[in-house]
Backbone as CSV, one residue per row, in Angstrom:
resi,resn,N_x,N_y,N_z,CA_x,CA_y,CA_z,C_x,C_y,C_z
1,UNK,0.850,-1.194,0.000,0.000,0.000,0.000,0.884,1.241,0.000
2,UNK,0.452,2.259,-0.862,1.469,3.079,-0.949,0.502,4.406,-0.480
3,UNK,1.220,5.484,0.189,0.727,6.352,0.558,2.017,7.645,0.646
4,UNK,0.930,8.949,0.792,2.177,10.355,0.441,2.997,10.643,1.672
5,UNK,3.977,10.668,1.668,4.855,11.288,2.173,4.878,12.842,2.604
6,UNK,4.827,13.806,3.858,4.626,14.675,3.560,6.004,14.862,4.306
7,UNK,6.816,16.470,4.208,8.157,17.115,4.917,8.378,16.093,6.395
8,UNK,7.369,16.009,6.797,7.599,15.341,8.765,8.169,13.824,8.685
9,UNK,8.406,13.569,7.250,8.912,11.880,7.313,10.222,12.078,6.766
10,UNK,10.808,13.028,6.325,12.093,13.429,5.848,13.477,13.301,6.796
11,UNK,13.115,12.576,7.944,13.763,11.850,8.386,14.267,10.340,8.095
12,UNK,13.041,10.004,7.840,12.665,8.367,7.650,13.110,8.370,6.147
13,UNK,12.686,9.189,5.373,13.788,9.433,4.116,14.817,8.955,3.658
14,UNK,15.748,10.236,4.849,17.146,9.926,4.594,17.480,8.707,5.280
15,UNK,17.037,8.024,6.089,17.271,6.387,6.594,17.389,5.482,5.683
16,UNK,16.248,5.310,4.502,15.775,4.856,3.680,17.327,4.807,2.408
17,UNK,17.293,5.877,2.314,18.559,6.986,1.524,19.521,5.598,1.712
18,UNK,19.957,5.756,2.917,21.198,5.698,3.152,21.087,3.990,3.403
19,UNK,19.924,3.449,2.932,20.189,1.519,3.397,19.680,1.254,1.972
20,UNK,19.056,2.200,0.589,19.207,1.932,-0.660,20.254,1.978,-1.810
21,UNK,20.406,3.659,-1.201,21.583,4.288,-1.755,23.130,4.294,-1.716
22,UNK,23.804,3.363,-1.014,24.822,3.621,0.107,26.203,4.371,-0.902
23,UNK,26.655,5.032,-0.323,27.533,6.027,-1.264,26.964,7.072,-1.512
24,UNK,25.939,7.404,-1.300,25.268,9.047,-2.229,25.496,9.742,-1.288
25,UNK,25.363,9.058,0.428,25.778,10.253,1.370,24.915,11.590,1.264
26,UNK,23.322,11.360,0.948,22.403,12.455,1.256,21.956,12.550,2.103
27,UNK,21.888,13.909,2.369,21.418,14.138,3.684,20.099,14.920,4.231
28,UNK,19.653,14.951,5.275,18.518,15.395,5.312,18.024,16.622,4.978
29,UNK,18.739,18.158,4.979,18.620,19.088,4.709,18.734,18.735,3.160
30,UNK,19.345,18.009,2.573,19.138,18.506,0.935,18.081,17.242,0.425
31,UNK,17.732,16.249,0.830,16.285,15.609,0.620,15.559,16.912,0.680
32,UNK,15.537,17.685,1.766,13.803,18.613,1.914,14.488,19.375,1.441
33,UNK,15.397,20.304,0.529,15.521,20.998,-0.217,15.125,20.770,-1.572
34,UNK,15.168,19.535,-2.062,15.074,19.428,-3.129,13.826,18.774,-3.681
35,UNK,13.601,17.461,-2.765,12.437,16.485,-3.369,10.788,17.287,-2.439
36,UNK,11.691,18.619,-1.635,9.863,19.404,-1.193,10.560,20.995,-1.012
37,UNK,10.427,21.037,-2.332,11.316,22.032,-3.068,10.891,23.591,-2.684
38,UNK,9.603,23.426,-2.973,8.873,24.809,-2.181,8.261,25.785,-3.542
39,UNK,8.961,25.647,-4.200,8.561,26.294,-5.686,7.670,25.921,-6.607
40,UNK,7.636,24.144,-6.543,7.056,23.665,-8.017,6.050,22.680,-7.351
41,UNK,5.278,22.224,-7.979,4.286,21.072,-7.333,5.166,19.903,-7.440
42,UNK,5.141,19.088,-5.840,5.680,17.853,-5.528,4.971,16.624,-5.463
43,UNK,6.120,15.609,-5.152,5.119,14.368,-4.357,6.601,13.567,-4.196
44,UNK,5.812,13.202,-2.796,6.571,12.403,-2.525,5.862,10.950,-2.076
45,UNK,5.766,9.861,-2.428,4.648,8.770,-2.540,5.831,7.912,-1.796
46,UNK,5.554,6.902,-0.106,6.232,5.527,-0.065,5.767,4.884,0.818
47,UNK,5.965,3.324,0.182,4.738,1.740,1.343,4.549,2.404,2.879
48,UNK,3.529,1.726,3.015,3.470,2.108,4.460,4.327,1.417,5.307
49,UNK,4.931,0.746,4.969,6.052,-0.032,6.150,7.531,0.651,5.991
50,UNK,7.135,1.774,4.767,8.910,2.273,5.141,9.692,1.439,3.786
51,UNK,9.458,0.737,3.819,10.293,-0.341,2.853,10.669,0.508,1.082
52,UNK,10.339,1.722,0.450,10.144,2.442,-0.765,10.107,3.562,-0.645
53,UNK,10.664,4.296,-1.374,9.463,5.772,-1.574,10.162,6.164,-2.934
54,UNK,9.883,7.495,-3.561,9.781,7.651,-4.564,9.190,9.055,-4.906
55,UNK,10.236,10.094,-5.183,9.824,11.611,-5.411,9.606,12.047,-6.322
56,UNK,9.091,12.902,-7.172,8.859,13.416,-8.472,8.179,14.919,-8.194
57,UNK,8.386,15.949,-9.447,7.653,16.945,-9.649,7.712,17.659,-11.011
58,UNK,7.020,18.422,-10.950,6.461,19.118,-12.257,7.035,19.859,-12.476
59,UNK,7.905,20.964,-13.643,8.481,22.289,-14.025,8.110,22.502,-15.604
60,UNK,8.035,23.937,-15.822,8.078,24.297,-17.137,8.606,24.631,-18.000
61,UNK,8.887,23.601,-19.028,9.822,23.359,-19.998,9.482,23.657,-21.344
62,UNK,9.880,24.889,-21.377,9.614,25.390,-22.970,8.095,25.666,-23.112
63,UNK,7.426,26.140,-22.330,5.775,26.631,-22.122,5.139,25.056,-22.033
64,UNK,5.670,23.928,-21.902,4.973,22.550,-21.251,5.176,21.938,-20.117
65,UNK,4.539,21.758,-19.848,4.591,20.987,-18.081,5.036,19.877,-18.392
66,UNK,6.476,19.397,-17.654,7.146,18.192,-17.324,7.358,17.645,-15.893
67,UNK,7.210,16.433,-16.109,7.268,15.862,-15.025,8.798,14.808,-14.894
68,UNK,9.214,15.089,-13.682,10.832,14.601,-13.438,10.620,13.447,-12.195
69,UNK,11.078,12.240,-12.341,11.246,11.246,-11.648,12.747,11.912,-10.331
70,UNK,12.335,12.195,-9.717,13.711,13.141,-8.493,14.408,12.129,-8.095
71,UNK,13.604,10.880,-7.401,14.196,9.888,-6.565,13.383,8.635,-6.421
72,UNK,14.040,7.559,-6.496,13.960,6.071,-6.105,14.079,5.163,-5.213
73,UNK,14.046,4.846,-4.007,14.687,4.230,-2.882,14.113,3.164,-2.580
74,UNK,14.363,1.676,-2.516,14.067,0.657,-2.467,14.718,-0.017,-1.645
75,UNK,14.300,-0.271,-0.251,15.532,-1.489,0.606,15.735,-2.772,-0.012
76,UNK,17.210,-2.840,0.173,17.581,-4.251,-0.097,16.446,-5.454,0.156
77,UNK,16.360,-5.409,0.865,15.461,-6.385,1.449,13.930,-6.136,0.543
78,UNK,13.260,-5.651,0.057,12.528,-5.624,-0.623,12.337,-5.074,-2.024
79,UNK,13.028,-5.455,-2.581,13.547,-5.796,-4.024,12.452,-6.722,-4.521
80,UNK,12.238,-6.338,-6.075,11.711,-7.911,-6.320,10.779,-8.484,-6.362
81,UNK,9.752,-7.206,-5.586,8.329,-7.720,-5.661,7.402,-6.605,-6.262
82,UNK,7.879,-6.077,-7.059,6.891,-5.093,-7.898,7.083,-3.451,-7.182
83,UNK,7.631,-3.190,-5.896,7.550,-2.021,-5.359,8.341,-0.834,-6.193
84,UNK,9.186,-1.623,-5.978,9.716,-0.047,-7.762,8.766,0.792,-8.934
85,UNK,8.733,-0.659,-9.309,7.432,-0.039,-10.525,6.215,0.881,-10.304
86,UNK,5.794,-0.190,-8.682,4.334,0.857,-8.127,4.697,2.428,-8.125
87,UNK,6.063,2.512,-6.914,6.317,3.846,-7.034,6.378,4.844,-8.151
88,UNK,6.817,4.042,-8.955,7.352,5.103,-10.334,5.821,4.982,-11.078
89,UNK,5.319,4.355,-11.192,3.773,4.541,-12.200,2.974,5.419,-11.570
90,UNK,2.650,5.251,-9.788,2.572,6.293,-9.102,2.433,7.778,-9.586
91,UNK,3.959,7.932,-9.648,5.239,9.677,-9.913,4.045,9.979,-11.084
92,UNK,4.187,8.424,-12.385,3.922,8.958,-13.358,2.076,9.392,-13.720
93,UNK,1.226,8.608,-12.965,-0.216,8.679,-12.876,-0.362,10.012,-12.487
94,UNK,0.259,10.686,-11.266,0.235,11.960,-11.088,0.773,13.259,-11.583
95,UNK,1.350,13.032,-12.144,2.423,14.222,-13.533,1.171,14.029,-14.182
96,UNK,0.679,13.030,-15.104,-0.046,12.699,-16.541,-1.293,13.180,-15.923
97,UNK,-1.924,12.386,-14.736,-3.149,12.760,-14.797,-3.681,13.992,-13.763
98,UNK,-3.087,14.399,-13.024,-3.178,15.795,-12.495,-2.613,17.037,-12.345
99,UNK,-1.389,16.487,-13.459,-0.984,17.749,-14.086,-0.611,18.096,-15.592
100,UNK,-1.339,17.014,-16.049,-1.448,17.378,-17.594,-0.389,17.014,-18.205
101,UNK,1.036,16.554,-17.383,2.322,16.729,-18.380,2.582,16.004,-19.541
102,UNK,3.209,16.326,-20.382,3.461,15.774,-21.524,4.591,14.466,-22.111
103,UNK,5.365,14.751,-20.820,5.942,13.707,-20.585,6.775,13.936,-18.998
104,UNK,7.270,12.712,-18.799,8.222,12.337,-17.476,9.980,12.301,-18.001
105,UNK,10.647,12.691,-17.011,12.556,12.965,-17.266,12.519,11.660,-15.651
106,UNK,13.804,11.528,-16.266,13.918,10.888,-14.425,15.842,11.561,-14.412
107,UNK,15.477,11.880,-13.206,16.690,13.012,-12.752,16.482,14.268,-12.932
108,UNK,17.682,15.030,-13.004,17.618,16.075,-13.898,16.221,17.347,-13.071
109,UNK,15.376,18.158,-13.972,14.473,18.782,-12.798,15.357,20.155,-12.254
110,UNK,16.420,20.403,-12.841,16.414,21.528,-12.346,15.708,22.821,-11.959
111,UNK,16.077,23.958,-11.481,17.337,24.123,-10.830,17.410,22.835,-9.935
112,UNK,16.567,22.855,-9.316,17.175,21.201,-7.852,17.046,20.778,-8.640
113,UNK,17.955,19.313,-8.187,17.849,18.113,-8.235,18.884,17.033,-7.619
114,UNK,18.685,15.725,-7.781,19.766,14.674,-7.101,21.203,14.420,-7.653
115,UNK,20.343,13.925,-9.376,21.274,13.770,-10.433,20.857,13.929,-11.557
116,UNK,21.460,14.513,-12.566,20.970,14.588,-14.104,20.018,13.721,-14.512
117,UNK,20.596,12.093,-14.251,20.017,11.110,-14.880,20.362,9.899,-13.801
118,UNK,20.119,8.811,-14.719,20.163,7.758,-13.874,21.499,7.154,-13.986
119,UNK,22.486,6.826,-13.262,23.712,6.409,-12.948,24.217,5.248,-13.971
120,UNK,24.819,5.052,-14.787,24.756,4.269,-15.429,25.333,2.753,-15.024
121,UNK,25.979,3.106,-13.813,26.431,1.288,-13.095,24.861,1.480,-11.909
122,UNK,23.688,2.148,-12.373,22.715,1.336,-11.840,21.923,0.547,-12.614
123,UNK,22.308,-0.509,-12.996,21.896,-1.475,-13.647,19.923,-1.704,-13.528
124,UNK,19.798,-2.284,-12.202,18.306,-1.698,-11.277,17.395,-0.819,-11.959
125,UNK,18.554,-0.063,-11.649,17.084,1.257,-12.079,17.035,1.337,-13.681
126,UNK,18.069,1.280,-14.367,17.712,1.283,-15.678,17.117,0.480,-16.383
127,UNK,16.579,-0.957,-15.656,15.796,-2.181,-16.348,14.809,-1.522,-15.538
128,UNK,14.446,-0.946,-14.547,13.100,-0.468,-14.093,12.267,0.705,-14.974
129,UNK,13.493,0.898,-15.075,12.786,2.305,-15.657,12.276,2.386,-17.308
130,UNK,13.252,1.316,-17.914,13.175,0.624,-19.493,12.066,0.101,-19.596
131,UNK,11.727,-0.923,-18.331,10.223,-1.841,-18.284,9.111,-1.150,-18.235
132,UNK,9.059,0.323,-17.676,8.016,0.892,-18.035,7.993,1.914,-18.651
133,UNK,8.752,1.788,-19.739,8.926,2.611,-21.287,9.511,3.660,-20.898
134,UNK,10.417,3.893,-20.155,11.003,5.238,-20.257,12.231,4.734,-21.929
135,UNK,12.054,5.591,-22.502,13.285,5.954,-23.586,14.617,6.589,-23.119
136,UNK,15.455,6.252,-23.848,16.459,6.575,-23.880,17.282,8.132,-24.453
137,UNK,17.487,8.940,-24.280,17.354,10.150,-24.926,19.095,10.954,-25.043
138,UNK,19.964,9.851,-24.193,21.482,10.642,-24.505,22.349,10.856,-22.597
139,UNK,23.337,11.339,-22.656,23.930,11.259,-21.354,24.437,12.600,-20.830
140,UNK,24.480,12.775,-19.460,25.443,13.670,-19.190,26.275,13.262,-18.225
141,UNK,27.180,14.076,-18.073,28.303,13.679,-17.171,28.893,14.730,-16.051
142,UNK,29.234,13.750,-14.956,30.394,15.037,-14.153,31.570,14.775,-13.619
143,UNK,32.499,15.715,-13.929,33.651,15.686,-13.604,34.256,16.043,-12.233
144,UNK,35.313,15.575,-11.480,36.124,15.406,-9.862,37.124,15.787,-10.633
145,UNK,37.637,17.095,-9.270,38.780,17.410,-9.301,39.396,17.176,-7.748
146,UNK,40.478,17.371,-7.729,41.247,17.876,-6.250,40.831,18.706,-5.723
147,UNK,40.691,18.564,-4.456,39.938,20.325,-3.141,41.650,20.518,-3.060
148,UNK,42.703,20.156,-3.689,43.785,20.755,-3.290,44.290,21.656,-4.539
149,UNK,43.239,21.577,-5.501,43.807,22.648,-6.629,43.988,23.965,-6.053
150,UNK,44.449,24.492,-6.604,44.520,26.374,-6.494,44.961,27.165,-7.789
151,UNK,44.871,28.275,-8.138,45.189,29.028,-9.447,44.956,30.523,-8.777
152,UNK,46.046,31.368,-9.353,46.491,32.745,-9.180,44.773,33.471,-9.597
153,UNK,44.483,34.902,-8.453,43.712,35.246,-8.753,44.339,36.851,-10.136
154,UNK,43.493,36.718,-11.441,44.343,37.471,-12.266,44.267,38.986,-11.892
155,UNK,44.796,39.395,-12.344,45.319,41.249,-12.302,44.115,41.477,-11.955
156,UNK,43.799,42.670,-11.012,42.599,43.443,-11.420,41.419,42.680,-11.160
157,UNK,41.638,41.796,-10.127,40.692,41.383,-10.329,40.244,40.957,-8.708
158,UNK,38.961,41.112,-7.419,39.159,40.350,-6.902,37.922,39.209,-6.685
159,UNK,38.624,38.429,-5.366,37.276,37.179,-5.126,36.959,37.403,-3.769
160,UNK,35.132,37.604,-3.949,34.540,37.935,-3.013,33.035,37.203,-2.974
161,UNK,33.254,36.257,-1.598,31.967,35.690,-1.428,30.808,36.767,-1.469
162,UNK,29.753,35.840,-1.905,28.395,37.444,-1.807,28.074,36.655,-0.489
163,UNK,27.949,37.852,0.262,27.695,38.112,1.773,26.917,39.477,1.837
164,UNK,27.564,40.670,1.244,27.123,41.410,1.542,25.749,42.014,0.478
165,UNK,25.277,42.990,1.272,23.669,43.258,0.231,24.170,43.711,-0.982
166,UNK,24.714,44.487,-1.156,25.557,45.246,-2.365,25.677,44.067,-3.771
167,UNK,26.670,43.428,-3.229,27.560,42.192,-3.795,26.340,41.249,-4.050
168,UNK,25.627,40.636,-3.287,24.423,39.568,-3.560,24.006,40.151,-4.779
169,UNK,23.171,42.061,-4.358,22.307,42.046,-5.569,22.995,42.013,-7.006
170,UNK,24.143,42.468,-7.055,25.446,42.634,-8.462,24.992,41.607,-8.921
171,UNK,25.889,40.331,-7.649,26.272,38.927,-8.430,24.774,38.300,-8.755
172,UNK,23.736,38.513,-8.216,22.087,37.909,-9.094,22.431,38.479,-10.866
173,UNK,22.335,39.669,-10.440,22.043,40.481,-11.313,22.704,40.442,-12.529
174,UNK,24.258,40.097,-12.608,25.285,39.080,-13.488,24.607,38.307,-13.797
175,UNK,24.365,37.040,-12.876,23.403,36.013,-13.511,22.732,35.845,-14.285
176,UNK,21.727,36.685,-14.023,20.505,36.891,-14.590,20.873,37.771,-15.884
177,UNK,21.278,38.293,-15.934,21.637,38.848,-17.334,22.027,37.883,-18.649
178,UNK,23.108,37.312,-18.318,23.826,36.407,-18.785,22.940,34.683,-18.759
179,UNK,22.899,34.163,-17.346,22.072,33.134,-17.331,20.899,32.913,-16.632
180,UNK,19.741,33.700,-17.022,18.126,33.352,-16.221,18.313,32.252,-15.617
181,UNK,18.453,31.475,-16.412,17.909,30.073,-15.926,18.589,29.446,-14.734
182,UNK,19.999,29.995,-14.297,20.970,29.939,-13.329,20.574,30.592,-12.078
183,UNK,19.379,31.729,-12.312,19.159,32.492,-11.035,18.890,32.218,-9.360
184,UNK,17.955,30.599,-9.565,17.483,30.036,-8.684,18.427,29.413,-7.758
185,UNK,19.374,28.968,-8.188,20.660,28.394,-8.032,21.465,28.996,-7.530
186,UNK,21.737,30.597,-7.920,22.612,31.326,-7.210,22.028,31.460,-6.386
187,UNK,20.719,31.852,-6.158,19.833,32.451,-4.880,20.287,31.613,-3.529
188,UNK,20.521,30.368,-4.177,20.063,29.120,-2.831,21.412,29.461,-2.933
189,UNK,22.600,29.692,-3.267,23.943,29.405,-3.185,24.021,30.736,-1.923
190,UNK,23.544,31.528,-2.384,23.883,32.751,-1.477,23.942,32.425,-0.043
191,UNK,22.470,31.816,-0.219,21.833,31.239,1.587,22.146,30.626,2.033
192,UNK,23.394,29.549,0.957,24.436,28.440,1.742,26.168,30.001,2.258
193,UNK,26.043,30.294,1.336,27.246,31.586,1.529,28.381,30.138,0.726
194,UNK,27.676,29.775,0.124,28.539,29.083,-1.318,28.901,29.505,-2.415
195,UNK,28.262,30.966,-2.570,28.441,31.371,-3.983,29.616,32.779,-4.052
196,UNK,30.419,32.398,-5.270,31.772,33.166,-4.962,31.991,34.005,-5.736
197,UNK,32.005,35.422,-5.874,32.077,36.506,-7.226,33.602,36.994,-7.359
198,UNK,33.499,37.148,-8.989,34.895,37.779,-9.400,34.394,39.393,-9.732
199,UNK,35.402,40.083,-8.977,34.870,41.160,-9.377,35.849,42.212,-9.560
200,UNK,35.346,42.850,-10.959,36.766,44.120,-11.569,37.327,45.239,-10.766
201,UNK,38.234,45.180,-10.032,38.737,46.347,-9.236,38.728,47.917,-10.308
202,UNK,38.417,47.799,-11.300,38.456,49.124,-11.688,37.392,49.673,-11.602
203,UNK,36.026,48.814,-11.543,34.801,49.477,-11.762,34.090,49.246,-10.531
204,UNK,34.428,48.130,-10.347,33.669,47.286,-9.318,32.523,46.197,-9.778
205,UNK,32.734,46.298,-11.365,31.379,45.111,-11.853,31.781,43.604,-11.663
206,UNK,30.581,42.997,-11.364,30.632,41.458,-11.315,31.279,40.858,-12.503
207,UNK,32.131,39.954,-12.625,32.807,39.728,-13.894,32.601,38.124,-14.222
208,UNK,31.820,37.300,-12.896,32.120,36.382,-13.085,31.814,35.490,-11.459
209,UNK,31.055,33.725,-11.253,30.887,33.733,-10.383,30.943,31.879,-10.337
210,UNK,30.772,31.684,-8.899,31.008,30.036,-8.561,30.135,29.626,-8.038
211,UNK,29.694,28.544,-8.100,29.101,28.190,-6.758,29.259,26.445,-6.511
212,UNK,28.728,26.407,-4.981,28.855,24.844,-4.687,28.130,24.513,-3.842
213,UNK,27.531,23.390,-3.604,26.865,22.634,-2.573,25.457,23.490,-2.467
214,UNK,24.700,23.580,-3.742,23.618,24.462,-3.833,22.614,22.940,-3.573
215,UNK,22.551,22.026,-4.315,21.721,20.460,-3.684,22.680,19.619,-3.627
216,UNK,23.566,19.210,-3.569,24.830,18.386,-2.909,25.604,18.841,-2.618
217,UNK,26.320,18.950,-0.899,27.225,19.296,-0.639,28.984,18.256,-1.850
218,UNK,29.769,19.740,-1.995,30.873,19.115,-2.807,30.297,19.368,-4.396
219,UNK,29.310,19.263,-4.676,28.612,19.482,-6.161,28.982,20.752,-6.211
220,UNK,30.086,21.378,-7.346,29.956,22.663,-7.740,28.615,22.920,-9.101
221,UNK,28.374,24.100,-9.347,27.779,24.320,-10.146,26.406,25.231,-9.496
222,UNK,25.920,26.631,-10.227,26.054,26.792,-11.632,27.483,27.935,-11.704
223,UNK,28.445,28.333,-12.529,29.452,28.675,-12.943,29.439,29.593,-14.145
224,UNK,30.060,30.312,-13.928,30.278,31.348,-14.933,31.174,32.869,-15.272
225,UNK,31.307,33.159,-16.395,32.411,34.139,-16.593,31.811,34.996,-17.985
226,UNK,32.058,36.509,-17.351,31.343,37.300,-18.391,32.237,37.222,-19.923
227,UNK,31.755,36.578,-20.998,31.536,36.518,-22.107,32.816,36.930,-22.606
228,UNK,33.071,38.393,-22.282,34.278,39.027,-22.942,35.396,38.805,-22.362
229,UNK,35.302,38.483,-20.940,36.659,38.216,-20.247,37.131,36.612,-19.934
230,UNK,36.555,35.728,-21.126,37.187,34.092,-20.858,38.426,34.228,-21.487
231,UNK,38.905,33.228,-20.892,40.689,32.617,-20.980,41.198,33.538,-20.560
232,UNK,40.902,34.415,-19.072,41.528,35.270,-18.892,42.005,34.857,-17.113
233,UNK,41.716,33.249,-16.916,42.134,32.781,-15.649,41.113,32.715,-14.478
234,UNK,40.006,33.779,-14.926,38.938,34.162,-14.002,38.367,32.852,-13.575
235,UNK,37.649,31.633,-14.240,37.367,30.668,-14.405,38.257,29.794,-13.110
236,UNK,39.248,29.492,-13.933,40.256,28.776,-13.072,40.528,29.517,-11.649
237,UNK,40.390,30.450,-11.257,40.686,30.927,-10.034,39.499,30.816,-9.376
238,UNK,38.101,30.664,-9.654,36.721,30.258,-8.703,37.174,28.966,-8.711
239,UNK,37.520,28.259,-9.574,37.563,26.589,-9.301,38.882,26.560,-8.150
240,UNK,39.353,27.281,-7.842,40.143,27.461,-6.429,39.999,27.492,-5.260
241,UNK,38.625,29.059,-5.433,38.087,29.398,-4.194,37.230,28.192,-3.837
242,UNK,36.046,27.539,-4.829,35.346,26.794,-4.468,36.189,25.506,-3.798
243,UNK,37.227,25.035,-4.465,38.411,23.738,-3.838,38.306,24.239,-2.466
244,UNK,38.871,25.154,-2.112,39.306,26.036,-0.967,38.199,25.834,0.240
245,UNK,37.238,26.030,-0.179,36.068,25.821,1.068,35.869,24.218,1.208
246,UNK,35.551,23.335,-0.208,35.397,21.997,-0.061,36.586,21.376,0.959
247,UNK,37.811,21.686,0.450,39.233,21.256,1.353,38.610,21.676,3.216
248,UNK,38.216,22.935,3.395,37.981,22.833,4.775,36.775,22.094,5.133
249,UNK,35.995,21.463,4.046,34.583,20.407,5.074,35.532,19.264,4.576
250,UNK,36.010,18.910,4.620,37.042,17.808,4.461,36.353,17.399,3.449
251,UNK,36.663,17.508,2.341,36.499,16.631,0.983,37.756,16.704,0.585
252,UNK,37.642,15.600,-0.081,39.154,15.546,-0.936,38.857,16.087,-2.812
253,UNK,37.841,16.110,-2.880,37.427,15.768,-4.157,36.177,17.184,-4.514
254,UNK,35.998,17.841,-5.513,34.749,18.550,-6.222,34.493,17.655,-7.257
255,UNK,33.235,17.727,-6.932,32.107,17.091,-8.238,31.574,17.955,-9.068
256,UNK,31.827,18.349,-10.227,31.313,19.418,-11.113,30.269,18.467,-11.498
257,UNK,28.685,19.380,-11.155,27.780,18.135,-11.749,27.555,18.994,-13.017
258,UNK,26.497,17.802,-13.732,26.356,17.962,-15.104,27.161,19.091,-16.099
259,UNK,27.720,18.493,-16.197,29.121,19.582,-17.063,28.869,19.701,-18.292
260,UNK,29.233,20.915,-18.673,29.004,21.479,-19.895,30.166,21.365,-20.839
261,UNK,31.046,22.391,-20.648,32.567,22.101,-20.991,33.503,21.713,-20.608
262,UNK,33.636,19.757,-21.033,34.620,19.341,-20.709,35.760,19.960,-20.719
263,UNK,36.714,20.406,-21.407,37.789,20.537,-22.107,38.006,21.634,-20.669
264,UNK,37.373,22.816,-20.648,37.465,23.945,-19.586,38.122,23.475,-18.355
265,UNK,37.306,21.942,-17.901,37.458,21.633,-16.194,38.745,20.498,-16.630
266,UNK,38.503,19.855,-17.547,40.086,19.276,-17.591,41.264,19.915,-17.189
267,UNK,41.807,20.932,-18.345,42.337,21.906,-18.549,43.240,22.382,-17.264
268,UNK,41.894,23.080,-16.966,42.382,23.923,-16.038,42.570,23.294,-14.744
269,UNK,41.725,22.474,-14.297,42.169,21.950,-12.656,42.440,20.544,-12.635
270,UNK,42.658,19.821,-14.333,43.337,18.537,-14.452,41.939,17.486,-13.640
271,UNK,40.819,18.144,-13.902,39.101,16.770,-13.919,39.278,15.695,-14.971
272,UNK,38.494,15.084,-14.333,38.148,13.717,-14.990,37.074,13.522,-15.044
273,UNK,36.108,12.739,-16.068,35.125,12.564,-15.734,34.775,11.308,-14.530
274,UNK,34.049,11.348,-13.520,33.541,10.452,-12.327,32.413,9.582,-12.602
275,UNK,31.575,10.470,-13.478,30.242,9.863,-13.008,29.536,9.927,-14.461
276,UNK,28.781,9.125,-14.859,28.226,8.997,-15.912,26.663,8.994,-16.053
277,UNK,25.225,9.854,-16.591,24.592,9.140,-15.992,23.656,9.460,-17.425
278,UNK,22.710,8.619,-17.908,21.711,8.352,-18.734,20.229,9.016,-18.293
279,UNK,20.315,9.989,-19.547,18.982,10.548,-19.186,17.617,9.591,-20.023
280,UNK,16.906,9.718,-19.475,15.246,8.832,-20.400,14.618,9.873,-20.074
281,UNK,13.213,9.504,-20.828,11.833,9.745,-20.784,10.971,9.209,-21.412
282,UNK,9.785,9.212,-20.736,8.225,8.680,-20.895,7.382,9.985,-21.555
283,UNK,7.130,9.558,-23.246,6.206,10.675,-23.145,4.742,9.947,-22.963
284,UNK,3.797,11.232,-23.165,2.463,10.562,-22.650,1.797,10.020,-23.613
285,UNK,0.996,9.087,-23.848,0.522,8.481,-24.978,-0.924,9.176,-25.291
């Protein structure tokens, strides 16, 4: 029997999390950040014994309502008997039939989310998710670097967490110029005091900005550098500052999720790609 989940079980969640998932290391503040997001219509659906659950929600994609598979969690121990599928037909009965969507993503869902897509050494989930027609649609990836990188901050230039009111509204306001769709992301970065601005000592304009641990702590991203001033080091010197804070919560490692330009994070702080993950979707029939 499956029933909703509301914020007050987001304990029992991350329990769940952490005896399905083992390695993802999520935690409870970014479960209820993300899978009861506050912005978009949710759900969170799992058995009444605890044994499943299973998050999803709605965003608007290109003037259509989509629906994103967020999360999966299945105990070992109950594998095997159809509870996967329930959950996910669930996600999908409610996207299709009470919110019209046009189709289902599983991952991905930004600004939040867990992961792009589905992991590709999860074997599991990708015959689950195949069996009930999700398609196949292409991959993304993210790249680990060292929290012990560092790179010179260039001429003229300095790095300044937004902390202050001044600096917050600039560095949005960069954003948003340059990347709308990034805005939400910086916002939450601010409120972690994760998000890191480059800024021109001659004028004082935002030139450029970082961020990390906006829905996974260690996850950098979203990132950016004003247009006219790339290959000018700016880049490589946030992938410093951000190392710089990860190195003091003891990580050894940044996860650039879903990466855009390989070649950039190679390059410059010597990444690799880590993680691989396969995006699908279900459209609606």
């Amino acid at each position: 029997m499956l029933e909703r989940w509301d914020e007050t079980r987001a304990a029992e969640l991350t329990s769940l999390c952490d005896a399905a998932l083992p390695g993802e290391n999520l935690t409870e503040d970014e479960l209820r950040a993300v899978v009861w997001d506050g912005e978009s219509p949710t759900i969170v659906v799992g058995s009444a014994d605890g044994a499943g659950a299973a998050a999803g929600l709605v965003r608007p994609v290109g003037g259509r309502s989509v629906g994103f598979v967020q999360l999966v969690a299945v105990r070992p121990d109950a594998r095997r008997r159809g509870l996967g599928s329930a959950l996910v037909s669930a996600i999908r009965d409610w996207a299709f039939k009470e919110h019209g969507c046009d189709g289902i993503g599983v991952g991905g869902g930004s600004p939040y989310y867990l992961w792009p897509g589905v992991d590709v050494q999860a074997t599991a989930a990708l015959c689950l998710f195949e069996s009930l027609g999700f398609a196949p649609r292409g991959c993304e990836v993210n790249m680990a670097y060292p929290t012990r990188h560092r790179a010179e901050v260039p001429e003229g230039i300095e790095l300044r967490r937004a902390l202050e009111e001044d600096d917050v509204a600039s560095g949005l306001a960069f954003v948003d110029r340059h990347w709308p769709n990034w805005v939400a992301e910086a916002r939450r970065a601010v409120e972690h005091a994760s998000c890191h601005l480059a800024i021109a000592s001659s004028d004082g304009a935002v030139v450029g900005f970082g961020c990390h641990s906006v829905n996974r702590l260690g996850w950098l991203g979203p990132m950016g550098t004003d247009p006219e001033r790339r290959h000018g080091g700016l880049g490589n010197a946030l992938l410093g500052a951000i190392a710089t804070d990860l190195m003091a919560a003891g990580l050894e490692s940044v996860q650039v999720a879903w990466v855009g330009p390989v070649g950039f994070y190679a390059n410059a702080a010597g990444a690799s790609v880590s993680r691989t993950f396969r995006t699908l979707l279900l459209r609606r029939s």
